[in-house]
C-alpha positions in Angstrom: 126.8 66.3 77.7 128.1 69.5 77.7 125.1 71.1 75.3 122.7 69.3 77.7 124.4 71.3 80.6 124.0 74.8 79.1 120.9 74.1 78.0 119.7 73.1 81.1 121.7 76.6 82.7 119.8 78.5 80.3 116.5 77.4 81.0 117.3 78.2 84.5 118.7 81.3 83.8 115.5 82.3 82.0 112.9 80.7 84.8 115.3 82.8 87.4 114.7 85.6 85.4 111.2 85.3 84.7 110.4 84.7 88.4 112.0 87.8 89.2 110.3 90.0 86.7 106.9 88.8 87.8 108.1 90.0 91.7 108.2 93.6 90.5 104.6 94.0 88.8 102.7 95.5 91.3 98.9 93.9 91.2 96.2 96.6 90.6 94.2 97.5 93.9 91.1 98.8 94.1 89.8 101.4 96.6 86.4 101.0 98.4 85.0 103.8 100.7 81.6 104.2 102.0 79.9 107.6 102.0 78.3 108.2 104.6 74.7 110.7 103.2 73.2 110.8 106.7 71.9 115.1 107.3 73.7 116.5 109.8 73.0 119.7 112.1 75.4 121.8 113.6 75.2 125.3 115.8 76.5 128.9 115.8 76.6 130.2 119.4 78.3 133.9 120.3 78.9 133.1 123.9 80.3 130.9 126.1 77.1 130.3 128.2 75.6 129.1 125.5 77.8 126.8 124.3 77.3 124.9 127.3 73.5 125.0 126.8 72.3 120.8 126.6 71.2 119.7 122.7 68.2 117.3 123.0 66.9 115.7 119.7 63.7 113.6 119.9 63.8 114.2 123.7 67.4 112.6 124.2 70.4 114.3 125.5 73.3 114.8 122.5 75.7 116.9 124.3 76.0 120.4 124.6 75.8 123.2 121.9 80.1 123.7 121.9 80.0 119.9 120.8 78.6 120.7 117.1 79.9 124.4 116.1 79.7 124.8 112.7 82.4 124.3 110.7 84.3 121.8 113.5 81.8 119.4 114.7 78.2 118.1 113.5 75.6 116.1 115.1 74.6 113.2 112.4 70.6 111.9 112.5 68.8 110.3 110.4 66.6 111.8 107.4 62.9 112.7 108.7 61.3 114.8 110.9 62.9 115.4 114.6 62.0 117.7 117.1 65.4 119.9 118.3 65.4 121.2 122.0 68.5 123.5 123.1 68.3 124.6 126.8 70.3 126.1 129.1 69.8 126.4 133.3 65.5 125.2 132.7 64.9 128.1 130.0 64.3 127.0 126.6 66.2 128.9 123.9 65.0 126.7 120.7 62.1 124.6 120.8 61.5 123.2 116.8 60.5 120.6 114.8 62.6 120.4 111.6 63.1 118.0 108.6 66.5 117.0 106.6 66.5 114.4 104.5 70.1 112.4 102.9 73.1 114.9 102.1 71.5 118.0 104.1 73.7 120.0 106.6 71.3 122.3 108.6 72.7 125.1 111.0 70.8 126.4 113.6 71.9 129.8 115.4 71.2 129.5 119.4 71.3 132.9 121.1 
């Protein structure tokens, strides 16, 4: 009676302690990230006037020239052709048409 009782204390023991190793394995993880490829343009302006000048690409309004400064902020679009108006109180200081296609960063210095 008495073997049958430590017996059954060791198995215990050893469950208890098996349990508890198989708490501390951490389970492998796996990181997943998307990279987003899509070109991106972005402006160098000298002034503030023309940092407030309006960014229009295909004809819609993006914001203003300050918004994208290179090296801070960049206007994503998709790959192709587009057509880049910057003006600024009705007088057009770039008027272009301009491809990028996946992965390009394009820069274009208003003045």
């Amino acid at each position: 009676m008495m073997a049958k009782r430590n017996l059954w204390a060791a198995v215990a023991l050893v469950s208890t302690l098996a349990f508890a190793a198989a708490g501390c394995v951490q389970m492998p993880t796996e990181k997943q990230s998307v990279i987003d490829l899509r070109p991106q343009i972005s402006f160098t302006a000298n002034t503030e006037e023309v940092k407030a000048a309006s960014v229009l690409v295909d004809g819609l309004r993006m914001g203003s020239v300050g918004d994208y400064l290179q090296g801070q902020s960049s206007l994503r679009v998709l790959p192709g052709t587009h057509s880049l108006t910057v003006i600024i109180a009705n007088r057009v200081l770039i008027d272009q048409k301009f491809y990028v296609g996946d992965g390009v960063s394009r820069t274009f210095n208003v003045q």
